[in-house]
BAFI-3210 file (N, C-alpha, C; in Angstrom, 3 decimals, decimal comma, padded with zeros to 6 digits):
// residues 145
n [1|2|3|4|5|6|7|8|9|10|11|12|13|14|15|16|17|18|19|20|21|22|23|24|25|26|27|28|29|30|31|32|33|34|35|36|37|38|39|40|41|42|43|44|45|46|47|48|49|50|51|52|53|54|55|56|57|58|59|60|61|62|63|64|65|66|67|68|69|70|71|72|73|74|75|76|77|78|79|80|81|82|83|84|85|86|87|88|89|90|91|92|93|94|95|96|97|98|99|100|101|102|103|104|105|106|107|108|109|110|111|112|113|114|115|116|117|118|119|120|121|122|123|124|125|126|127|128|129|130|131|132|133|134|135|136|137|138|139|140|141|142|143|144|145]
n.u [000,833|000,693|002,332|003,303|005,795|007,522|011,159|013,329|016,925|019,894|022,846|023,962|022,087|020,205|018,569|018,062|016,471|014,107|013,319|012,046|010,738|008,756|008,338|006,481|004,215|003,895|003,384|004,676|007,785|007,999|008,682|011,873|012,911|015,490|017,446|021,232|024,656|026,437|025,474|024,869|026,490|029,586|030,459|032,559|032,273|032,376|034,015|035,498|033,566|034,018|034,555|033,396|031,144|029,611|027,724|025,589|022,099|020,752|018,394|014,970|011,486|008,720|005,502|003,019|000,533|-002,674|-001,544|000,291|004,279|006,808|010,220|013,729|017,168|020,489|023,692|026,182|029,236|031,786|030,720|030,083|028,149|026,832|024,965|022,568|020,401|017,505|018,201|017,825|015,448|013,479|011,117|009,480|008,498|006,504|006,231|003,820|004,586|007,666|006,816|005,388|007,464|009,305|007,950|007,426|009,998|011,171|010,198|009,939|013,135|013,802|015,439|016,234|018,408|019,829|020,780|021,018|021,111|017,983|017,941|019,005|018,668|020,528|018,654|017,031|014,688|013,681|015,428|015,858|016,826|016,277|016,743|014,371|013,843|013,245|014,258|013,834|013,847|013,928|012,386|012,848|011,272|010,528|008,926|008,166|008,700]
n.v [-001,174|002,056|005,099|007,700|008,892|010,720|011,348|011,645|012,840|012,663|013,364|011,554|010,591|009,626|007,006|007,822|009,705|008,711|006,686|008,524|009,966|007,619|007,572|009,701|009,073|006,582|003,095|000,486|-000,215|-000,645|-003,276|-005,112|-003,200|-001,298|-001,010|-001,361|000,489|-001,726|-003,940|-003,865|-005,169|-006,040|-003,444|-003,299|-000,542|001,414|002,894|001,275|001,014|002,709|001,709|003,357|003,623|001,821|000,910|003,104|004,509|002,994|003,093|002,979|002,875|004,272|003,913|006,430|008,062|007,808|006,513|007,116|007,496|007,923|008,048|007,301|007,942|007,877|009,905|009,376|010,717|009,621|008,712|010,994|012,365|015,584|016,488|019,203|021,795|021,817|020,099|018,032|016,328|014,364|013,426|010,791|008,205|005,936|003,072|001,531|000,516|000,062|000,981|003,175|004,485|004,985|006,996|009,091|009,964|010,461|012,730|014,755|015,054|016,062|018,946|019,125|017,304|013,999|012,230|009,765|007,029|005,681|001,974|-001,501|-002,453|-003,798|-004,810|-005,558|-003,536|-001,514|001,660|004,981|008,426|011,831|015,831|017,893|021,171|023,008|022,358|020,395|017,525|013,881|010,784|007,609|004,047|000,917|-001,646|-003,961|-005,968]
n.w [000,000|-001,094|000,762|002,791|004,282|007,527|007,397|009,171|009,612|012,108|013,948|015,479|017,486|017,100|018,324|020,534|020,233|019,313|021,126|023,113|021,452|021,299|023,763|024,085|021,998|022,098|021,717|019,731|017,725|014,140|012,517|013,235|014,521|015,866|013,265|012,571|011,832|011,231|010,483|007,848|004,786|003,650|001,251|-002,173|-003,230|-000,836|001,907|004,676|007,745|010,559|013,857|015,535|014,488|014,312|015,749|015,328|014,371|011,732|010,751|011,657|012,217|013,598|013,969|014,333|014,737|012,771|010,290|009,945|009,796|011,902|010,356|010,717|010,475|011,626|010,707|009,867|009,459|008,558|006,803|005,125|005,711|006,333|008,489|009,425|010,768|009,082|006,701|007,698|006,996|005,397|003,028|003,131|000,492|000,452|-002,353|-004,574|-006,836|-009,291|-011,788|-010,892|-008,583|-010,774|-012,098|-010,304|-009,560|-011,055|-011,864|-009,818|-009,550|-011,562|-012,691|-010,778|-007,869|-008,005|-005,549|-004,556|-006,984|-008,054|-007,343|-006,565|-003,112|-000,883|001,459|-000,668|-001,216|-004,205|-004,335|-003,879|-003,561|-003,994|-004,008|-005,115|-007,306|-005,560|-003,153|-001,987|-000,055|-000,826|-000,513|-002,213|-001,951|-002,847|-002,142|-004,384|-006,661]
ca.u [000,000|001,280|002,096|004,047|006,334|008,660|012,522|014,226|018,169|020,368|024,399|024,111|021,110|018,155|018,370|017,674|015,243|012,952|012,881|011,881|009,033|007,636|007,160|005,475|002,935|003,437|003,120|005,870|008,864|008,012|010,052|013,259|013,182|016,354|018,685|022,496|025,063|027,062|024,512|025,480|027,063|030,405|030,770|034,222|032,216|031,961|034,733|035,113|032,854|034,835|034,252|032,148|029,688|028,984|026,204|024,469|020,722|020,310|016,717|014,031|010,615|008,005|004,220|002,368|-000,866|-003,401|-001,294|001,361|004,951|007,995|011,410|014,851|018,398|022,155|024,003|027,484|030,565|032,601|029,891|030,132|027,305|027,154|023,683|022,232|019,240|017,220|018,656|017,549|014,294|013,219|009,587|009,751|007,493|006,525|005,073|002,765|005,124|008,672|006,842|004,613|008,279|010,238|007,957|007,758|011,307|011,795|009,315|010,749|014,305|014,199|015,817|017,136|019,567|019,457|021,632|020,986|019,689|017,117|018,469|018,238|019,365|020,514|017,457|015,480|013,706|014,040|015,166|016,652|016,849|017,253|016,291|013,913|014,100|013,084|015,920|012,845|014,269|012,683|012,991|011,706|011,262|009,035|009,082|007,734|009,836]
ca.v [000,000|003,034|005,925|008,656|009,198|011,649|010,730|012,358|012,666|013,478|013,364|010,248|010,950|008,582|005,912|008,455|010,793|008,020|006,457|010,318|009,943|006,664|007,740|010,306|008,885|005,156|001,981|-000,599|000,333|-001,531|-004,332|-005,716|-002,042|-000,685|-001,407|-000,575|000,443|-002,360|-004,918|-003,689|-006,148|-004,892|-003,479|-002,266|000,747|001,900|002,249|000,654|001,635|002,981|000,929|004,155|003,754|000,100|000,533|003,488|003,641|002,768|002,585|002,739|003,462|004,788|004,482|007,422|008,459|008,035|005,654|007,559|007,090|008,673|006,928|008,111|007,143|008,533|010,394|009,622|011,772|009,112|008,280|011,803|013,043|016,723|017,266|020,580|022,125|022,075|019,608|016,515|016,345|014,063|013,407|009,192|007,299|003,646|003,394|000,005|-000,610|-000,197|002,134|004,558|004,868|005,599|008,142|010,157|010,020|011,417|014,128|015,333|015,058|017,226|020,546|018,999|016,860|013,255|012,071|008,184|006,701|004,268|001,078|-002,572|-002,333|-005,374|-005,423|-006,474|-003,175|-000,771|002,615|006,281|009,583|013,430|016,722|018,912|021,703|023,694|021,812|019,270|016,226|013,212|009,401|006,452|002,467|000,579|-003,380|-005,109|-006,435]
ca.w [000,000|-000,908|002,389|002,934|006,262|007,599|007,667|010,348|010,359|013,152|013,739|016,301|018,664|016,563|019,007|022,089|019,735|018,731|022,317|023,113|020,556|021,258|024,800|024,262|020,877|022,520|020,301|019,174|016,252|013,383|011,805|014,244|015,817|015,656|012,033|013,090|010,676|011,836|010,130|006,612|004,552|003,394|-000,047|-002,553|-003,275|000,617|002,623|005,980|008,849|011,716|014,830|016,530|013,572|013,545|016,540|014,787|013,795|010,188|010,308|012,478|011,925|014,739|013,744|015,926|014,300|011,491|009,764|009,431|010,599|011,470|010,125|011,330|010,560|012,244|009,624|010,489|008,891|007,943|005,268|003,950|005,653|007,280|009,438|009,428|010,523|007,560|006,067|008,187|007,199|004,311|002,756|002,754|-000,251|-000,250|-003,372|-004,757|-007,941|-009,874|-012,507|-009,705|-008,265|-011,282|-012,481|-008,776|-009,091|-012,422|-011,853|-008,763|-009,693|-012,689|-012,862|-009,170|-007,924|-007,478|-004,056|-004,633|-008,108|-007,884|-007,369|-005,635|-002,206|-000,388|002,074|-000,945|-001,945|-004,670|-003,490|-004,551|-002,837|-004,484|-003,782|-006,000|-007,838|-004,611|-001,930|-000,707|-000,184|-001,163|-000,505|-002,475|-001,094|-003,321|-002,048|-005,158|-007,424]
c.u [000,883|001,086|003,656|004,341|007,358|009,877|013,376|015,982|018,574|022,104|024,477|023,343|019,788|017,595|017,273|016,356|014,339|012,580|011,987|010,265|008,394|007,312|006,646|003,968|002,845|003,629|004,623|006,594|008,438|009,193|010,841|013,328|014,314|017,365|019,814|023,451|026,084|026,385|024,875|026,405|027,836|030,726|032,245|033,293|031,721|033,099|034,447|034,644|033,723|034,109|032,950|031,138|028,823|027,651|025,091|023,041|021,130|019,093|016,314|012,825|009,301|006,337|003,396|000,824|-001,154|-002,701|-000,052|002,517|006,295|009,386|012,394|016,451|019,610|022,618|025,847|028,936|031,402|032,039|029,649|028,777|027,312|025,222|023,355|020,987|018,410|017,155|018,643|015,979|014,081|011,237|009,503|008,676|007,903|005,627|004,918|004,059|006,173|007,811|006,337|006,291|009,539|009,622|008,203|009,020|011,560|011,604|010,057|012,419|015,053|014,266|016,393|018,533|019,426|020,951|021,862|020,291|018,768|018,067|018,371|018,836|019,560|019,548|016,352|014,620|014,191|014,053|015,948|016,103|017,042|016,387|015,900|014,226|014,194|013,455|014,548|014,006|013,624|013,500|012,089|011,852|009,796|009,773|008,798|009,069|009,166]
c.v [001,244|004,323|006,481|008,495|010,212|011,118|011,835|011,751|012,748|012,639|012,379|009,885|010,049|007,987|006,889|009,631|010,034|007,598|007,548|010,003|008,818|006,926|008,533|009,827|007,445|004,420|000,961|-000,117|-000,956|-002,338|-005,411|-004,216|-001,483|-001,226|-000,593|-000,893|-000,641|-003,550|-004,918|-004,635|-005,082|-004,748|-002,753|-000,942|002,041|001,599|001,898|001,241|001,821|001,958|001,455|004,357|002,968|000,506|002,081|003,270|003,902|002,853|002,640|003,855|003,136|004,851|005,356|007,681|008,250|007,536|006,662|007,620|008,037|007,858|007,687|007,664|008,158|008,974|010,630|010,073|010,983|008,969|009,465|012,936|014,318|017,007|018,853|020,802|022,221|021,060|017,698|015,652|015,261|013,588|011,385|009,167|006,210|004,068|001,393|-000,381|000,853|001,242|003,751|005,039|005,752|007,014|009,265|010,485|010,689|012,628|015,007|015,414|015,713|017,940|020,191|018,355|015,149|012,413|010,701|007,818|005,173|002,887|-000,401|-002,442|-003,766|-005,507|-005,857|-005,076|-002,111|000,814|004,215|007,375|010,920|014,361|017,411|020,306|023,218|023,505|021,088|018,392|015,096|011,610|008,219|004,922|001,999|-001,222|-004,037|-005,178|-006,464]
c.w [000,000|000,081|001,782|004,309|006,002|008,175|008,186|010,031|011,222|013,229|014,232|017,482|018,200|017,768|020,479|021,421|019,861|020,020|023,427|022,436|021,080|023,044|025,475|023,325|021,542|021,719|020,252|017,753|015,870|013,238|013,395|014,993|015,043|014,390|012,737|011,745|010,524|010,948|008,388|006,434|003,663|001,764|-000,753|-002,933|-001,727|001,261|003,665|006,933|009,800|012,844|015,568|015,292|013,595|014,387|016,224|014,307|012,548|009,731|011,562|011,977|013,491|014,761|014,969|015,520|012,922|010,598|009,213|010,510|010,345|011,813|010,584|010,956|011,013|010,959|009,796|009,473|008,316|006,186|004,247|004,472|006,342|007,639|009,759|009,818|009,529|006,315|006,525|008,110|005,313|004,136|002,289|001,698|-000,557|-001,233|-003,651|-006,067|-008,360|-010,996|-011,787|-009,044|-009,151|-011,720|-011,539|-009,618|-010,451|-012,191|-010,717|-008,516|-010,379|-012,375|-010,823|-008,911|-007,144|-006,254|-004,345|-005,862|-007,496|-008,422|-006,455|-004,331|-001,483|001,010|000,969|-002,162|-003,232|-003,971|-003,989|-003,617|-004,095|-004,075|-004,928|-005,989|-006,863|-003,269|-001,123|-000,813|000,076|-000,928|-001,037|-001,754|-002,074|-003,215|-003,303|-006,416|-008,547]
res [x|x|x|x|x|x|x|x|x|x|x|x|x|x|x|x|x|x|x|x|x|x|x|x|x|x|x|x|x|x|x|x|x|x|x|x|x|x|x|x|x|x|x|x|x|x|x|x|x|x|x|x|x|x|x|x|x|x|x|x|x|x|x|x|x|x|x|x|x|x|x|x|x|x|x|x|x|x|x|x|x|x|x|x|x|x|x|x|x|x|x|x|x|x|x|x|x|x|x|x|x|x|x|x|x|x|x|x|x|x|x|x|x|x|x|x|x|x|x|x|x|x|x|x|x|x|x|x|x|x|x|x|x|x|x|x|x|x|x|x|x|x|x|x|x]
***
């Protein structure tokens, strides 16, 4: 089913934000809970995780209201990333299928800049990131194959 969520960054604080959120909205983290970056299987186009990265969040998602959820991942410096106000905020989409995802992703990518192309990720789903033409930033996840 296709849903929208909001994807929270932060420099190394997820773990203690989201615990923060769920008790104040309540409920159970979807999935296994917490993904750590540590869990990543290691690739030649990534260099090696520093030791103080491995137990980062990678993931976690928070359902709070009205079927909508808020996701979160650590954004740690080795990987290139710099956290900013402003700049930690993404607009998640699961979408139902492979073409509903590529077009989003075209449409919103033009005259922008795409960060991640769509591609298979090794949990399985298809997935790409970029920011539009007006510095949103946008994230796709479409499970079907």
């Amino acid at each position: 089913m296709a849903r929208v969520n909001t994807y929270l960054n932060f420099k190394d604080k997820t773990e203690e934000v989201f615990l923060y959120y769920q008790s104040i909205f309540g409920g159970e983290f979807a999935g296994d809970g917490f993904s750590r970056f540590g869990e990543v299987p290691p690739s030649e186009e990534m260099p090696p995780l520093p030791e103080s990265d491995k137990n980062l969040v990678m993931h976690v998602e928070l359902p709070i209201m009205g079927g909508h959820s808020l996701m979160g991942s650590d954004a740690p410096e080795s990987m290139g990333f710099t956290v900013n106000v402003g700049n930690n905020v993404h607009i998640s989409i699961n979408t139902d299928t492979r073409e509903e995802t590529d077009e989003l992703f075209a449409k919103l990518s033009k005259d922008g800049v795409i960060t991640m192309a769509l591609d298979e990720m090794f949990w399985g789903d298809y997935f790409g990131s970029c920011t539009d033409k007006y510095g949103t930033q946008w994230m796709f996840n479409c499970p079907a194959k």
